[in-house]
N, C-alpha and C positions, 0 to 999 in steps of 0.2 A: 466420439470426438468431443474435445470441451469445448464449452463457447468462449469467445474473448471475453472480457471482462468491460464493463461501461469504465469511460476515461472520464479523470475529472480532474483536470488543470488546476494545480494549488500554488501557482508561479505567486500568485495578491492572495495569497493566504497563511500570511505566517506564522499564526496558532499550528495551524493544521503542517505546514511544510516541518516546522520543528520537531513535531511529535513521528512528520514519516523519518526525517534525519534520524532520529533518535533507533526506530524501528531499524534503518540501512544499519548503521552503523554496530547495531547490537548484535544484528542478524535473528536477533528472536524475536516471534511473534507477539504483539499485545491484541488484548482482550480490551473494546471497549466498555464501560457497564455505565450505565445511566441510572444512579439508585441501586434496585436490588436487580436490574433488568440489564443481563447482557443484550450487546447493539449487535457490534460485528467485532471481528477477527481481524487486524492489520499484521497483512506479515511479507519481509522483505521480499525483492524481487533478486532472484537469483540466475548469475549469467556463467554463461560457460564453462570453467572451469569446477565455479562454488555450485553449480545445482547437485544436490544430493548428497554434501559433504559438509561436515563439521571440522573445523579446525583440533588439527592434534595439538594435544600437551607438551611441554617440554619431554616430562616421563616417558611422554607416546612413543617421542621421536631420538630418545636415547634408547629406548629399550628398539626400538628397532634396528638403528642401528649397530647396534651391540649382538644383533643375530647374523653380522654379516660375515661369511668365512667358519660359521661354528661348525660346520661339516669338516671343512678342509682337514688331513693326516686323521679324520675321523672315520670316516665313511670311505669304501673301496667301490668308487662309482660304478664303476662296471658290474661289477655284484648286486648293487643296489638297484641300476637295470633290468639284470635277470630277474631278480625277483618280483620284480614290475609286472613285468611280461609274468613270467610265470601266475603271477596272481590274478591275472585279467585273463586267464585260460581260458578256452573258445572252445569250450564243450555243447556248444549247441550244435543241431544236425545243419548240414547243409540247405541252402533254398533252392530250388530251380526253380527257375522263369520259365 
């Protein structure tokens, strides 16, 4: 289980509020360093939808969409079923309980 994280109210702190803005807004992490000595790690908070995801490129999301229908008068679905099945063949012995 993780633990929560200690809160620290930066509402009258607006060195600090600009530098988390900058952090939300970028979405990527910064590296404190004081001299030659890293501090800590600030890095955005992520909700709902954005935890665990990076926004796609332009390229990303042409080149995906560009794969929509590339089967269609390609592939004989039904054929391509069979062979599904067929390839996931159930050559192991039976279990009894």
């Amino acid at each position: 289980m993780v633990a929560e994280p200690a809160v620290l109210d930066i509402t009258r702190s607006p060195e600090v509020r600009r530098i988390a803005e900058l952090v939300r807004t970028s979405g990527e992490p910064l590296l404190l360093r004081a001299g030659d000595t890293d501090i800590a790690i600030l890095t955005p908070v992520m909700v709902g939808s954005q935890r665990g995801r990076r926004k796609r490129t332009v390229e990303e999301q042409a080149t995906a969409l560009s794969a929509f229908g590339g089967w269609v008068g390609n592939v004989d679905g039904e054929r391509l079923k069979e062979d599904v099945l067929a390839a996931r063949g159930d050559d192991r012995p039976p279990v009894e309980l």
